[in-house]
N, C-alpha and C positions, 0 to 999 in steps of 0.2 A: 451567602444567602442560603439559608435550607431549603433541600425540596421536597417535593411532595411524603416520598417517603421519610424522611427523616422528619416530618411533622405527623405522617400518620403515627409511626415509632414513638414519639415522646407523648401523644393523646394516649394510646395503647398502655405505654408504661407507666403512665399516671394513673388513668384508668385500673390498671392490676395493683398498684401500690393501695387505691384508695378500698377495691373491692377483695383485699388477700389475695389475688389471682395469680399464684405464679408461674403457671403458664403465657396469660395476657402481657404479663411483667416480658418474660422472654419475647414474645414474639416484638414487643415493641421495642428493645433492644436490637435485633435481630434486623428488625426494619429500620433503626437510625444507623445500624452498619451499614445495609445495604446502601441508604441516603448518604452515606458518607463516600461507600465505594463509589456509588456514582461522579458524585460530586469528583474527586480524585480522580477519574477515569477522564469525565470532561475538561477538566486541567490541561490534562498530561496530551488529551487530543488537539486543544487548542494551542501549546506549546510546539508539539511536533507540527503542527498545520504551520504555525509562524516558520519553523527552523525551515522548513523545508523551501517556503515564500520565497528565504530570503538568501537560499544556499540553489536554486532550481538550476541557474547554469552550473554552478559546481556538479552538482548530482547527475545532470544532463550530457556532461563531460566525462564523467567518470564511468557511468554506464555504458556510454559508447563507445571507451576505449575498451570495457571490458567486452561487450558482446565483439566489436573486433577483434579482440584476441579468439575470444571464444572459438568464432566463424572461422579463422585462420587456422587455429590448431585442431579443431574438427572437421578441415579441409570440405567446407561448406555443410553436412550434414544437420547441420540446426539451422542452418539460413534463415527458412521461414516467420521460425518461435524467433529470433532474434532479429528480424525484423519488425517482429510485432513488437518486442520491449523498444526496440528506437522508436516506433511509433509512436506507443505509449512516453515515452518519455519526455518526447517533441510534445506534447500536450502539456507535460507538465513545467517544458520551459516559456511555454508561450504563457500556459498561466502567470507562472511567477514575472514575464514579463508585461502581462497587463495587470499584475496588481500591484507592481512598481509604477505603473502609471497612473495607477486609483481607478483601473474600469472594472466594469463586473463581470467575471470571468466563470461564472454557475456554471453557461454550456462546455465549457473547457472539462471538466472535470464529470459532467453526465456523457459526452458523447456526442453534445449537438453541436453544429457549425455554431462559431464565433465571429465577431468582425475580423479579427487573428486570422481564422483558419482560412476565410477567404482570400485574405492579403496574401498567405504564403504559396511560395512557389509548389508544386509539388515536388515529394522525393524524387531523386534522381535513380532511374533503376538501375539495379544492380545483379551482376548475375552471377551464381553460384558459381564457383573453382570448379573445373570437370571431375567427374569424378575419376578415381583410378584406373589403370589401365590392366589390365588380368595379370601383367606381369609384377607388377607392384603389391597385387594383392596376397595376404599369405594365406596358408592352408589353415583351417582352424584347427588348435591346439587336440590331439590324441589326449586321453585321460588313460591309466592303465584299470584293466578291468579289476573287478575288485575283488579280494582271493575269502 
């Protein structure tokens, strides 16, 4: 179905065809592209919006084994920020599991409490690896001066 723009686009381009205008001619070109990229852009956003629906534990799993590794090989230094993406992420599996059930899942995705969010336990805490110990730490690397 065309929109707005791609209808303004094809009145514009008739318009310039009927009055010799061939500037009006372009612009309404111009505008049945723009109507087109939209068009294509909303596609592609409703397609990724399905993939994601229907893959959310996958995705859910995947990202927490990576921020696990993250946290481990960065001997806790990102904890926080990778606490935030497990959080984030838990949102987005409770979404995909209330729209496997057909509920309406809006707050999940703005930020607001859900009937979901209520249900769930909270995270369990978790505390950062200590940090190093002065003997573990090394000296920062000498540069030579520059001649």
């Amino acid at each position: 179905m065309p929109n707005t723009d791609d209808l303004k686009g094809r009145a514009k381009e008739a318009a310039g065809d009927l009055t010799d205008n061939d500037e009006l001619q372009r612009e309404g070109k111009a505008d049945k592209a723009s109507g087109k990229a939209k068009e294509l852009i909303d596609d592609a956003k409703d397609k990724a919006t399905d993939v994601v629906d229907k893959n959310s534990d996958k995705i859910v799993s995947g990202v927490d084994k990576v921020t696990d590794k993250v946290d481990q090989k960065t001997k806790g230094k990102y904890h926080d920020k990778l606490q935030k993406v497990d959080g984030l992420t838990a949102k987005l599996d409770k979404k995909g599991a209330a729209a496997a059930e057909g509920e309406a899942v809006e707050g999940a995705v703005a930020g607001e409490a859900t009937p979901t969010d209520a249900a769930a336990p909270p995270p369990a805490p978790t505390t950062p690896p200590p940090a190093p110990s002065t003997t573990e730490a090394a000296a920062p690397p000498s540069f030579p001066e520059p001649s």
